[in-house]
DOVEX-592463 format. One record per residue: residue number from 1; residue in three letters; x, y negated, z negated of N, C-alpha, C in turn. Coordinates in nm, 4 decimals. Each point is the difference from the previous one (the first is absolute). Last residue first. Example, Ala and Ser with C-alpha at 12.3 -4.5 7.8 and 13.67 -1.06 7.14 Angstrom:
# DOVEX-592463
[2,'ser',[1.2850,0.2250,-0.7080],[0.0820,-0.1190,-0.0060],[-0.0770,-0.1090,-0.0730]]
[1,'ala',[0.0290,0.5720,0.0070],[-0.0890,-0.1190,0.0000],[0.0900,-0.1200,0.0000]]
//
This chain:
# DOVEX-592463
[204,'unk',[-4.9145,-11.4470,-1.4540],[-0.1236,0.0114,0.0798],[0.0456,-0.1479,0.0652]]
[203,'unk',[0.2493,0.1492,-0.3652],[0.0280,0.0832,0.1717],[-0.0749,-0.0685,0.0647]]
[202,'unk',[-0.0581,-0.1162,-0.4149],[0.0702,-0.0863,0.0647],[0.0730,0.1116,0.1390]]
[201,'unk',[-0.3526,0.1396,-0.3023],[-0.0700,-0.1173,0.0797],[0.1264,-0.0363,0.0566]]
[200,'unk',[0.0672,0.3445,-0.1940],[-0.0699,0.0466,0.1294],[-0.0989,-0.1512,0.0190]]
[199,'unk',[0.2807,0.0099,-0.3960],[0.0633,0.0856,0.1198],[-0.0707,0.0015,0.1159]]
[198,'unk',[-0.2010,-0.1113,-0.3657],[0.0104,-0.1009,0.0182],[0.1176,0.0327,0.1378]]
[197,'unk',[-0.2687,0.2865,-0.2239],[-0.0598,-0.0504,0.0903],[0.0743,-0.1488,0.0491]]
[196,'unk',[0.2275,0.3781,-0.2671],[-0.0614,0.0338,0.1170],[-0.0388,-0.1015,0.0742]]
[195,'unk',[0.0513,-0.0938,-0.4023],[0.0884,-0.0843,0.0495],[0.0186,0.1175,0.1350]]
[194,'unk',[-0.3577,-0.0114,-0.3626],[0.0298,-0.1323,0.0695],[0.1096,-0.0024,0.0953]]
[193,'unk',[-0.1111,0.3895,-0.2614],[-0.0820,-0.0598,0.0918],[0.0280,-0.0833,0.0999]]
[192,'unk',[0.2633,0.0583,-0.4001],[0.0088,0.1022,0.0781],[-0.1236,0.0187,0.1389]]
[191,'unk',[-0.0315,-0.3046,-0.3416],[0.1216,-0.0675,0.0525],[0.0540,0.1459,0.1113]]
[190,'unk',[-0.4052,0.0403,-0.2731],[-0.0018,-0.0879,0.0641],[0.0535,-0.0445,0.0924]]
[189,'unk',[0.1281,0.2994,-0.3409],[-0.0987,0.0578,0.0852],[-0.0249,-0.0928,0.1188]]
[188,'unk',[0.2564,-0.1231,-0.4149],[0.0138,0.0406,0.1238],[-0.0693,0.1128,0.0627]]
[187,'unk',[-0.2821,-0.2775,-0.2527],[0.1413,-0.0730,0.0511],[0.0964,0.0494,0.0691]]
[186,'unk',[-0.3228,0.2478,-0.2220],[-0.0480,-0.0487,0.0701],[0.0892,-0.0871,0.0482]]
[185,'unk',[0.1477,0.1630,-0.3806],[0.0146,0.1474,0.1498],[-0.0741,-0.0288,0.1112]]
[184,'unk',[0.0471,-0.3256,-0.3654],[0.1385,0.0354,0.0309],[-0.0261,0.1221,0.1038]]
[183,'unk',[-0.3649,-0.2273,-0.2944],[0.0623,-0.0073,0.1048],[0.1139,-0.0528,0.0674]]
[182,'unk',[-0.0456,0.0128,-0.4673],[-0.1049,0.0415,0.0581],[0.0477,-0.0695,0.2039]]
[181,'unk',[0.3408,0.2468,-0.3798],[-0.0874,-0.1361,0.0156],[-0.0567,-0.0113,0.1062]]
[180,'unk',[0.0477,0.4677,-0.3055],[0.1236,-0.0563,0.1079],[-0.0865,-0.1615,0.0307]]
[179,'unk',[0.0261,0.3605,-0.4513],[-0.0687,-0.0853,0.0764],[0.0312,-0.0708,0.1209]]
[178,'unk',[0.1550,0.4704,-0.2785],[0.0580,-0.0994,-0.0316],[-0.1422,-0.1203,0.1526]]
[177,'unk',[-0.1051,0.4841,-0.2340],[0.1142,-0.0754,0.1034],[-0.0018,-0.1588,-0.0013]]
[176,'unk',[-0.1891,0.3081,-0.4241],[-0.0562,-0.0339,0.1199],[0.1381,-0.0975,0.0544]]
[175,'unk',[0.0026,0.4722,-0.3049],[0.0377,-0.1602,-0.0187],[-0.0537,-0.0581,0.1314]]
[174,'unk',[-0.0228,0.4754,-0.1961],[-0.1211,-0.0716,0.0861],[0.0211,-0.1873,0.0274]]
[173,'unk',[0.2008,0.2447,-0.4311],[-0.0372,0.1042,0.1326],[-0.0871,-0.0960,0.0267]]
[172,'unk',[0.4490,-0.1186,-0.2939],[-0.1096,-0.0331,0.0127],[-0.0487,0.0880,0.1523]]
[171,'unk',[0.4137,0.0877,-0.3589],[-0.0699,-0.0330,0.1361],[-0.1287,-0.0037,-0.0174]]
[170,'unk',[0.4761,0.0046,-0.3313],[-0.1753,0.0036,0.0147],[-0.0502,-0.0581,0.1395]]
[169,'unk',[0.4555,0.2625,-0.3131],[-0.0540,-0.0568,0.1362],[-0.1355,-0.0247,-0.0121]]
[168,'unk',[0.4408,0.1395,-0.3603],[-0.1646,0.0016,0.0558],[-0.0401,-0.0742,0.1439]]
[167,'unk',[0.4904,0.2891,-0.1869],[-0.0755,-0.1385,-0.0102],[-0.1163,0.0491,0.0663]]
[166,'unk',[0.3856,0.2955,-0.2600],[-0.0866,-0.0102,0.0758],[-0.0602,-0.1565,-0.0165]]
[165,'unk',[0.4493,0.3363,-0.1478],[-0.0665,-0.1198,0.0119],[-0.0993,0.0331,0.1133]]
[164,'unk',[0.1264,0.4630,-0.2161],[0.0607,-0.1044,0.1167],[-0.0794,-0.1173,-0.0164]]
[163,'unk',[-0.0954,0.4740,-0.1543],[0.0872,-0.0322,0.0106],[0.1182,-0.1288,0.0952]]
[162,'unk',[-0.5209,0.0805,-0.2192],[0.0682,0.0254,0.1313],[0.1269,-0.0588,-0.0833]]
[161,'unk',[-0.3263,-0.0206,-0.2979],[-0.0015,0.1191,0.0441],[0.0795,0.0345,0.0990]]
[160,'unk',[-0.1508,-0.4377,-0.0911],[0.1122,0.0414,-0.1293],[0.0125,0.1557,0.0032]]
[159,'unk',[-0.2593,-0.2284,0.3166],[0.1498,-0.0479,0.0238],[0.0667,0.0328,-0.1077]]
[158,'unk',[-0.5274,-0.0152,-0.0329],[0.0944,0.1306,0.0503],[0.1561,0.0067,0.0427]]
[157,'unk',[-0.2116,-0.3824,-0.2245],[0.0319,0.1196,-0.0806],[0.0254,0.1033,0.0547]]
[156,'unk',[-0.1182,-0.3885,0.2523],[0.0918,-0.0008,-0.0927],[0.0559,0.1220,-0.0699]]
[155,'unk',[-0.3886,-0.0244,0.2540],[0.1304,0.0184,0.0792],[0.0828,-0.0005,-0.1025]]
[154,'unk',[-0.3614,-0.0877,-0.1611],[0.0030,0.1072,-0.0088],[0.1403,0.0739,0.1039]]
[153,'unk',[-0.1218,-0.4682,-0.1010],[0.0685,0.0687,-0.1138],[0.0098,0.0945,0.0096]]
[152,'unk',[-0.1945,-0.1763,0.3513],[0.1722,-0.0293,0.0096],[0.0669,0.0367,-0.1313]]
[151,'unk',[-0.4760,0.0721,0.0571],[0.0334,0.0577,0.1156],[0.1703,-0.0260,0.0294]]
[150,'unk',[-0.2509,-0.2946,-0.2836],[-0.0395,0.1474,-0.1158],[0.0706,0.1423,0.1322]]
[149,'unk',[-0.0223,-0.4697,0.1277],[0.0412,-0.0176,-0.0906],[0.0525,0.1615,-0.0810]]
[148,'unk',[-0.3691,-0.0971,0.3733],[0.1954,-0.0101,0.0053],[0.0768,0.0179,-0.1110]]
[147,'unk',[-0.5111,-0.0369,0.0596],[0.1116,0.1073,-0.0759],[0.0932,0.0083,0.0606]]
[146,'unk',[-0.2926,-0.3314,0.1535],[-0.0137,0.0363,-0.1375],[0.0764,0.0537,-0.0909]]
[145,'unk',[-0.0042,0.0272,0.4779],[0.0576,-0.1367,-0.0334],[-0.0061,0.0351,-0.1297]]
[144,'unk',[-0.0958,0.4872,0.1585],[-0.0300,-0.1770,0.0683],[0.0526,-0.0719,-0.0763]]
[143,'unk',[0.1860,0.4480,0.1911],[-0.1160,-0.0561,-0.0433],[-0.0189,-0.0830,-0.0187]]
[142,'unk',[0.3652,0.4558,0.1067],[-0.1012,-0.1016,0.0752],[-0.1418,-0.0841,-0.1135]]
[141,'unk',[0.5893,0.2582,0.0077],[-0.1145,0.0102,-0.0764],[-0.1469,-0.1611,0.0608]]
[140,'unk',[0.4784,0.3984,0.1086],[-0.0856,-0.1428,0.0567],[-0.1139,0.0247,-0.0771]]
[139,'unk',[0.5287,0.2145,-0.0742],[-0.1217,0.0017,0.0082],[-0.0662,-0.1544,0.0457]]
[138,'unk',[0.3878,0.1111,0.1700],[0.0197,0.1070,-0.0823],[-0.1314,0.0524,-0.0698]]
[137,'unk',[0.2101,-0.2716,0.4619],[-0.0495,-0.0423,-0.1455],[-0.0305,0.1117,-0.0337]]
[136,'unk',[0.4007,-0.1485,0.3371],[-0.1192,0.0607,0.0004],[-0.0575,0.0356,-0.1663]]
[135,'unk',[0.4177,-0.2592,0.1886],[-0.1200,-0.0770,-0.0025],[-0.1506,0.1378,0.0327]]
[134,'unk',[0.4459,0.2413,0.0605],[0.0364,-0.1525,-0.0583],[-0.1519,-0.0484,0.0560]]
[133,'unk',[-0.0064,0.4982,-0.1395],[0.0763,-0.0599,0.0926],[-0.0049,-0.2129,-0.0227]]
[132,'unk',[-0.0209,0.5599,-0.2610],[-0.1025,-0.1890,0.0364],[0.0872,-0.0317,0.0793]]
[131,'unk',[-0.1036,0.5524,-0.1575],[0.1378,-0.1171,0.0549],[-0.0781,-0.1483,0.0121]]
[130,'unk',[-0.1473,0.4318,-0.3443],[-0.0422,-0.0313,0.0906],[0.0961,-0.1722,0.0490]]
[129,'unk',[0.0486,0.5542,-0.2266],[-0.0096,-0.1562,-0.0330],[-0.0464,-0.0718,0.0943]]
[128,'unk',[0.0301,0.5143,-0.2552],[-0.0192,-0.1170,0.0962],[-0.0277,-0.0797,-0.0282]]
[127,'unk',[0.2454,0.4711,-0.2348],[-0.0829,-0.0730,-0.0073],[-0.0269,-0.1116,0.1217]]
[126,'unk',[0.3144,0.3309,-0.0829],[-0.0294,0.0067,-0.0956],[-0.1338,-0.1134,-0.0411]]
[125,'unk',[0.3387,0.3783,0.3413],[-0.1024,-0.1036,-0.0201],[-0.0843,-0.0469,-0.1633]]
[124,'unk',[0.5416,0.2397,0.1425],[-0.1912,0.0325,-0.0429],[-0.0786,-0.1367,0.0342]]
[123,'unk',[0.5656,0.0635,0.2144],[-0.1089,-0.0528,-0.1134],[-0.1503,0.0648,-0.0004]]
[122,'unk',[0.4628,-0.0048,0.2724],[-0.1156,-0.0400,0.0270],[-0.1025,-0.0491,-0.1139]]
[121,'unk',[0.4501,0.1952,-0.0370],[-0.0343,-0.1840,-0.0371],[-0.0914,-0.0185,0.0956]]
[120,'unk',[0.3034,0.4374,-0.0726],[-0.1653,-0.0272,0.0158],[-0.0385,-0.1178,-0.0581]]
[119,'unk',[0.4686,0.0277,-0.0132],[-0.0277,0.1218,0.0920],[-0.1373,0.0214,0.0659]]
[118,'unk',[0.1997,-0.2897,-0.2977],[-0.0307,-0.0611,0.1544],[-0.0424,0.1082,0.0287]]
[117,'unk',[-0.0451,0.0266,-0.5199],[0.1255,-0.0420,0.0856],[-0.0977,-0.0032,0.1515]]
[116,'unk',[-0.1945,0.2120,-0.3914],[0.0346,0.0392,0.0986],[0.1134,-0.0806,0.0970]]
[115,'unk',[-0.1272,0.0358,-0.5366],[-0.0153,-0.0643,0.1331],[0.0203,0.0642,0.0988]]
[114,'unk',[0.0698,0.1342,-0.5093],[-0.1431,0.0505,0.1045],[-0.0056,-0.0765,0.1106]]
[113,'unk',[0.3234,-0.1116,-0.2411],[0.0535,0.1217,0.0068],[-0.1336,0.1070,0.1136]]
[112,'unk',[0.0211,-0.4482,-0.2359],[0.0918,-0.0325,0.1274],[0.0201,0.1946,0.0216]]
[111,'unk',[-0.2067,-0.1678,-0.4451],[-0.0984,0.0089,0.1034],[0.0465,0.0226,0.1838]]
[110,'unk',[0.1661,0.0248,-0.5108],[0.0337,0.1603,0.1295],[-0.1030,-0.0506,0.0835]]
[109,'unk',[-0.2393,-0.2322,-0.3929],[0.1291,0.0512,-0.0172],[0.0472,0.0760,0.0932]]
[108,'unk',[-0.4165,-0.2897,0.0843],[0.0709,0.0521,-0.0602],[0.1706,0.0311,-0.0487]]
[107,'unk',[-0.4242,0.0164,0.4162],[0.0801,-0.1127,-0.0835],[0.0355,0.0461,-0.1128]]
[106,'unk',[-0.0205,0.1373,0.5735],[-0.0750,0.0717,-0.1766],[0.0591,-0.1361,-0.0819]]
[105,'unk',[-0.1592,-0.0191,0.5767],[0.1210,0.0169,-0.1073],[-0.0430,0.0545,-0.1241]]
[104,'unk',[-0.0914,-0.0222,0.5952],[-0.0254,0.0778,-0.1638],[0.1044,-0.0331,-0.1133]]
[103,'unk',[-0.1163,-0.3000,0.4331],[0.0592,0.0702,-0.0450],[0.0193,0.0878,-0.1139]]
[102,'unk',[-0.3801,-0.2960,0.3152],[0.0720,-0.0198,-0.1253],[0.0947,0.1406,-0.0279]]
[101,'unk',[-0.4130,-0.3046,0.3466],[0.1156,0.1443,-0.0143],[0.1132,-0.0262,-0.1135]]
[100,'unk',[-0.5147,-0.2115,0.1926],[0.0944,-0.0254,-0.0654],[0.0793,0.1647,-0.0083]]
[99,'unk',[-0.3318,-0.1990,0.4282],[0.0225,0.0990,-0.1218],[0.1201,-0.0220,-0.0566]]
[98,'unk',[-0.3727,-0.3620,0.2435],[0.1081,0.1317,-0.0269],[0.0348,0.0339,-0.1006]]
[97,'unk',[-0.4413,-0.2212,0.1137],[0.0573,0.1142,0.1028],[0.1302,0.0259,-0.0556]]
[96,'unk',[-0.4041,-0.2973,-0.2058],[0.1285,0.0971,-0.0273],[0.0761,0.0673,0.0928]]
[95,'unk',[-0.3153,-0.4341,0.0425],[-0.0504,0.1360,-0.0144],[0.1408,0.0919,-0.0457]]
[94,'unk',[-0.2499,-0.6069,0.0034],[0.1160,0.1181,0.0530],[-0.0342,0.1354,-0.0598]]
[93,'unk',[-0.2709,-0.3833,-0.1035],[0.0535,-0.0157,0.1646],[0.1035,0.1002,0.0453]]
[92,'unk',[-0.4303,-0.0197,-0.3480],[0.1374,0.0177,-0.0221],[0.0462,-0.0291,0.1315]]
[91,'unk',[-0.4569,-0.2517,-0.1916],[0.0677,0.0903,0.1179],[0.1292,0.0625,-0.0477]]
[90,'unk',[-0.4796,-0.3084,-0.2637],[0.1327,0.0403,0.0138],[0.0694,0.1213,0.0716]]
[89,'unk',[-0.4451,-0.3344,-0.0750],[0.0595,0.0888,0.0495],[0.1151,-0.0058,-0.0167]]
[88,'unk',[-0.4310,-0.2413,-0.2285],[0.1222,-0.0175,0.0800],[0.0213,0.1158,0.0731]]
[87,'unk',[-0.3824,-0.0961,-0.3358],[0.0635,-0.1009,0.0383],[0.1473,0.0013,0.0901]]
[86,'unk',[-0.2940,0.3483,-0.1952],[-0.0813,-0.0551,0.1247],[0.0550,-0.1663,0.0299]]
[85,'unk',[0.0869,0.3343,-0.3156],[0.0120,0.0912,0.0753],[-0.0271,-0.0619,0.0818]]
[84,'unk',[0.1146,-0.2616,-0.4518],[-0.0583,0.1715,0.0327],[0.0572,0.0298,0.1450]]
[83,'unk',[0.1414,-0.3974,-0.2748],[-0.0477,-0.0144,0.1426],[-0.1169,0.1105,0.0071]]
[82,'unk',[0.3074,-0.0184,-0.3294],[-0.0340,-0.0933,-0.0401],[-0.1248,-0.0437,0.1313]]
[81,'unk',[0.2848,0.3806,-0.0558],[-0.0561,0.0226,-0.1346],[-0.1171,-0.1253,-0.0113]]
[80,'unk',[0.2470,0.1346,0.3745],[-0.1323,0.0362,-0.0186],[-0.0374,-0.0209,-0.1186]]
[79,'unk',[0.4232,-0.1518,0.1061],[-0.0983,-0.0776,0.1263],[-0.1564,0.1218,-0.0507]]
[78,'unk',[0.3915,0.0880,-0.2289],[0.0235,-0.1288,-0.0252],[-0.1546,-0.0575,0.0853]]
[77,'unk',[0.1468,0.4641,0.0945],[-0.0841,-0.0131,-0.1268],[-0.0248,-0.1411,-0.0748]]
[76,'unk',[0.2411,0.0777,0.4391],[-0.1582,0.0957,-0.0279],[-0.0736,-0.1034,-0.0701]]
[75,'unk',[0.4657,-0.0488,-0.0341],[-0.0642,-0.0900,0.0873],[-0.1127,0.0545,-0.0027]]
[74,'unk',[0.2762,0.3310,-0.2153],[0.0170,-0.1184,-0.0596],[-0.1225,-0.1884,0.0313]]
[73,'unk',[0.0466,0.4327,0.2813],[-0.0928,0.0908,-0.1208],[0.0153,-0.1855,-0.0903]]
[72,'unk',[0.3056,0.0370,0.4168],[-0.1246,-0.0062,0.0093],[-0.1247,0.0182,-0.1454]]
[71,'unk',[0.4840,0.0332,-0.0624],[-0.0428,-0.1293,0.0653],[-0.1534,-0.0134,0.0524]]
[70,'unk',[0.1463,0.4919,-0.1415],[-0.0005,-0.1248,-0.1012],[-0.0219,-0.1567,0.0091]]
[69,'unk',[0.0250,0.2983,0.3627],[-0.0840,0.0602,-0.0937],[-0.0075,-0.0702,-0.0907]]
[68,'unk',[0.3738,-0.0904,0.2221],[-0.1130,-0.0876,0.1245],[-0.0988,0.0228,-0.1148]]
[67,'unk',[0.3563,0.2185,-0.1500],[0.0180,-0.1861,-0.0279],[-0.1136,-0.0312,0.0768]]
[66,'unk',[0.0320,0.4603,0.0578],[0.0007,0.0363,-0.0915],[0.0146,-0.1923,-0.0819]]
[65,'unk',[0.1176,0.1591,0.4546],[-0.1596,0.0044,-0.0039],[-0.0439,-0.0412,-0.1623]]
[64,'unk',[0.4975,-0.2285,0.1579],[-0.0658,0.1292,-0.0209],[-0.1601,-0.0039,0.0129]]
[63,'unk',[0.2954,-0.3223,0.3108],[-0.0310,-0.0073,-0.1350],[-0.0140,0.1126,-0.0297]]
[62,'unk',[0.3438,-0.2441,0.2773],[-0.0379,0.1156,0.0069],[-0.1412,-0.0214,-0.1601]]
[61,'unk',[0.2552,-0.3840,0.3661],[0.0528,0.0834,-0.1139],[-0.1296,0.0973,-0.0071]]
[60,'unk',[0.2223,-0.4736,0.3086],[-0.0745,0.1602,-0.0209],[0.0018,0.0768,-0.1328]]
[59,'unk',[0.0729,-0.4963,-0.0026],[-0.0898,0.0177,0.1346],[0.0109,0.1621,0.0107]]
[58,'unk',[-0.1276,-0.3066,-0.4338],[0.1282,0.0805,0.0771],[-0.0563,0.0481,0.1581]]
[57,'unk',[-0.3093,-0.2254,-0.2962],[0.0875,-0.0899,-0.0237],[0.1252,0.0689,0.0959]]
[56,'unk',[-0.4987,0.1687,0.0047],[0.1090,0.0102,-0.0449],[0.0747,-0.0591,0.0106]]
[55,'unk',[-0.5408,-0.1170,0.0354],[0.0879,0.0364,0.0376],[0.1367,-0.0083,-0.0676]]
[54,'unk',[-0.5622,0.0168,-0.0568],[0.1442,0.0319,-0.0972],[0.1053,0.0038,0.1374]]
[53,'unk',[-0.4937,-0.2466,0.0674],[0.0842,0.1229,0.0589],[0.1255,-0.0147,-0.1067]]
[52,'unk',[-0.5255,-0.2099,0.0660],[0.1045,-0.0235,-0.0918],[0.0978,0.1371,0.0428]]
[51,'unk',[-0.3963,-0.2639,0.2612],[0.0077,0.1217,-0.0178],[0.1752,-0.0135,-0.0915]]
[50,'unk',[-0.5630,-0.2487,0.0485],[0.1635,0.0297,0.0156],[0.0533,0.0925,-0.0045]]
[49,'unk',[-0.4859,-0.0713,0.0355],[0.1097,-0.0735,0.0649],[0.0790,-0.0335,0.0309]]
[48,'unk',[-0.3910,0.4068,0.0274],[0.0508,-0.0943,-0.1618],[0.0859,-0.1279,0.1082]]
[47,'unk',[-0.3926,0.4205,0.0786],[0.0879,-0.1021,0.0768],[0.0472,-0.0708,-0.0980]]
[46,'unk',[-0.0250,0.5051,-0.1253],[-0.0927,-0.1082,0.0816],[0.0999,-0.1146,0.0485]]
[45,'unk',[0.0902,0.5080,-0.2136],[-0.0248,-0.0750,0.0681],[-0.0652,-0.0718,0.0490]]
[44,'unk',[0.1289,0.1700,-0.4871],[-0.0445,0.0273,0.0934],[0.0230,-0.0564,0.1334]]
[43,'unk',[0.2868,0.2218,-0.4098],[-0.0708,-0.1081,0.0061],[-0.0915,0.0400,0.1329]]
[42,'unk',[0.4517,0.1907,0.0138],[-0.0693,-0.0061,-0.1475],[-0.1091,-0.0590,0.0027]]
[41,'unk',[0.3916,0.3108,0.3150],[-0.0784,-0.1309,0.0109],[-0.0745,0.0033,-0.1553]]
[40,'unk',[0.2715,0.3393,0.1267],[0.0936,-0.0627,0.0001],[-0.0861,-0.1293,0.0572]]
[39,'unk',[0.0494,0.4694,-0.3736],[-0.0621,-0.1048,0.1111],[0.1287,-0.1010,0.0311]]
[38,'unk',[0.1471,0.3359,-0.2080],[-0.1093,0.0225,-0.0271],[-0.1039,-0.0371,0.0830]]
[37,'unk',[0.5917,0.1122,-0.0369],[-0.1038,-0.1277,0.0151],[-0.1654,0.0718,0.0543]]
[36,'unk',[0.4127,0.2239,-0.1165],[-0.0893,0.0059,-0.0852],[-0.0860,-0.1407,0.0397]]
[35,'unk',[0.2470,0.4751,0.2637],[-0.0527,-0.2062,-0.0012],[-0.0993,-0.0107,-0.0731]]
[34,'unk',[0.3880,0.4463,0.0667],[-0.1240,-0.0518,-0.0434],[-0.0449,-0.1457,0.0302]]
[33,'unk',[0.4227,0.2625,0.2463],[-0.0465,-0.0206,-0.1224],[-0.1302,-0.0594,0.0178]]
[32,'unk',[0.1632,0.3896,0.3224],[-0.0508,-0.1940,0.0083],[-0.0091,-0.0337,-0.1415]]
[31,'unk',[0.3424,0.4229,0.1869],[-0.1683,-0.0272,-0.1119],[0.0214,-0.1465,0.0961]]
[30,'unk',[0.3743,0.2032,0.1701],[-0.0530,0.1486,-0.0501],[-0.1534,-0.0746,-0.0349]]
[29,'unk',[0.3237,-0.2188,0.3186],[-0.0663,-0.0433,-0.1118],[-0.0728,0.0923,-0.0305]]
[28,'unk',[0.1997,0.0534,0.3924],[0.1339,-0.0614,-0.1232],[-0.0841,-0.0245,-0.1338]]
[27,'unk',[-0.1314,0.2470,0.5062],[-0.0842,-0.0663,-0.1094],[0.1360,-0.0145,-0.1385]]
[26,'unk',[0.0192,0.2380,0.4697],[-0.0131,-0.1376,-0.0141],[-0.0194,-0.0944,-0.1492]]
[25,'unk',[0.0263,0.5067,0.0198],[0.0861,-0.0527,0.0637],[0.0410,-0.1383,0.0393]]
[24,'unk',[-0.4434,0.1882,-0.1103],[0.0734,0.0399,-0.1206],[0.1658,-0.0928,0.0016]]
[23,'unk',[-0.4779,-0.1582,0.2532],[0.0788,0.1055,0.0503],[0.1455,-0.0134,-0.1333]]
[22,'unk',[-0.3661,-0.3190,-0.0345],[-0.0794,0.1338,0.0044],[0.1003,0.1249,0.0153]]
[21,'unk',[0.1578,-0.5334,-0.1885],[-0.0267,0.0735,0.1647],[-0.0794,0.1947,-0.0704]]
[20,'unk',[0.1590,-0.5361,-0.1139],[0.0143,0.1099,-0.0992],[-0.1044,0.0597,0.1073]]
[19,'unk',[0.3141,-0.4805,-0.0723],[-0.0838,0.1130,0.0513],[0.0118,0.1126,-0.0295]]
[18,'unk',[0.0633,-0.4621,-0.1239],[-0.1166,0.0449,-0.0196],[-0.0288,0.1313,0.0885]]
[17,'unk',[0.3553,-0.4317,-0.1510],[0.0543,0.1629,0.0380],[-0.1337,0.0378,-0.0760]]
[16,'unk',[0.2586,-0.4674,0.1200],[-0.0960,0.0178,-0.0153],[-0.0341,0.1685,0.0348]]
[15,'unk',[0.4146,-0.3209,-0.1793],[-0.0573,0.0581,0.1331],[-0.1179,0.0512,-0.0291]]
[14,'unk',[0.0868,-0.3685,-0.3538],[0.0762,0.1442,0.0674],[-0.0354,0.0220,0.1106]]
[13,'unk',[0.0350,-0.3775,-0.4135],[-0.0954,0.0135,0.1362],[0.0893,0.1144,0.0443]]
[12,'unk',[-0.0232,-0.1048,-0.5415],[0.0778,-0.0113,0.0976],[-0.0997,0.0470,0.1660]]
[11,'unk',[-0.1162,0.0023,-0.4873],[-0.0512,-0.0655,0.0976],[0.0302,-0.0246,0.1669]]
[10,'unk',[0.0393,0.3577,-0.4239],[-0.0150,0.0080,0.1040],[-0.0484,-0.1156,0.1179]]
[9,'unk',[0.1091,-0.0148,-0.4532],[0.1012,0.0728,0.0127],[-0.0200,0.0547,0.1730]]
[8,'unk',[-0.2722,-0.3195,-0.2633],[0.0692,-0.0507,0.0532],[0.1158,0.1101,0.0287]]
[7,'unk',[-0.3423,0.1146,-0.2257],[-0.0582,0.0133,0.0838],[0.1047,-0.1060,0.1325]]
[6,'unk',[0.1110,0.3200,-0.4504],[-0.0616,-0.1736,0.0232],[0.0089,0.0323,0.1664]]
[5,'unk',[-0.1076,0.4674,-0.1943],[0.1394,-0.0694,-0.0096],[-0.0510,-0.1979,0.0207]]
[4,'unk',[-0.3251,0.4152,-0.2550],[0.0842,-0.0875,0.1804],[0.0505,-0.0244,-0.0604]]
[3,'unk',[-0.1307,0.3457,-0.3198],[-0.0254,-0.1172,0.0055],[0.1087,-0.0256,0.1340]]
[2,'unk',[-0.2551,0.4532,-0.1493],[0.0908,-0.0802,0.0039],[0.0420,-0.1054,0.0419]]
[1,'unk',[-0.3490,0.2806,-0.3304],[0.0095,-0.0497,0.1377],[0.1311,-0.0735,0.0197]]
//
């Protein structure tokens, strides 16, 4: 099997190029490469409390399906081994849409000889990645106070799969609004009342 390239060779943010059309003439992208991402939730859904989100340190960059697959499978298996199936949830937040294009090369000895030069620097497709955009989270993993702990190690470790610093985020779901002091909307309510009638006593 032949082994990826580092996964930082494609982080770079690109134009975004997903189309691939029914009509022969339109269609630039002969194949859709494969998506090896498997799933893309883990665990179950109920009501938990927090919600722990991997976000990327860079504000755009490109991941492969093939780092998410592995980032996800890594976090999975950290959070079920110890949890099973019924202590959390875990989401992928992003999906692969574009298509990586890569220029045919040979390696070797006489490898500059098999290039093609500009002439056809469109490139083969050679695989997808999926674009982040600045402050959007990568995975969200949901559950309770308890297992925070075991839910930020598991963040942890999937960040060693992505090509790119990542920080943790922990949100609390269902945070109750903030308390306003006790009559403050009766007060002015009151004063909005009051001063109609006080208008129409001094006409009177």
């Amino acid at each position: 099997m032949a082994k990826l390239r580092n996964f930082a060779c494609y982080r770079d943010y690109k134009r975004a190029y997903t189309r691939f059309s029914k009509y022969k003439n339109l269609c630039y992208v002969r194949s859709r490469p494969h998506n090896r991402i498997s799933r893309y939730t883990g665990g179950t859904q109920e009501k938990y409390q927090y919600n722990v989100h991997l976000m990327p340190a860079m504000d755009f960059l490109q991941i492969r399906d093939a780092a998410l697959e592995s980032a996800r499978q890594t976090a999975n298996r950290a959070l079920e081994s110890v949890l099973g199936k019924t202590g959390y949830f875990m989401q992928m937040r992003v999906y692969p849409h574009h298509i990586l294009r890569e220029n045919p090369l040979a390696s070797g000895a006489g490898a500059d000889r098999l290039s093609t030069g500009m002439a056809h620097n469109y490139g083969k497709p050679i695989g997808i990645a999926a674009q982040i955009k600045r402050g959007q989270p990568i995975f969200t993993v949901k559950t309770n106070k308890d297992n925070l702990p075991l839910a930020r190690k598991a963040m942890k470790r999937a960040s060693y799969k992505l090509p790119c610093h990542c920080s943790i985020m922990v949100e609390e779901i269902n945070k109750p609004a903030p308390k306003t002091l006790k009559g403050t909307k009766t007060a002015t309510k009151e004063a909005k009342t009051a001063a109609p009638k006080a208008v129409a006593k001094a006409s009177a």
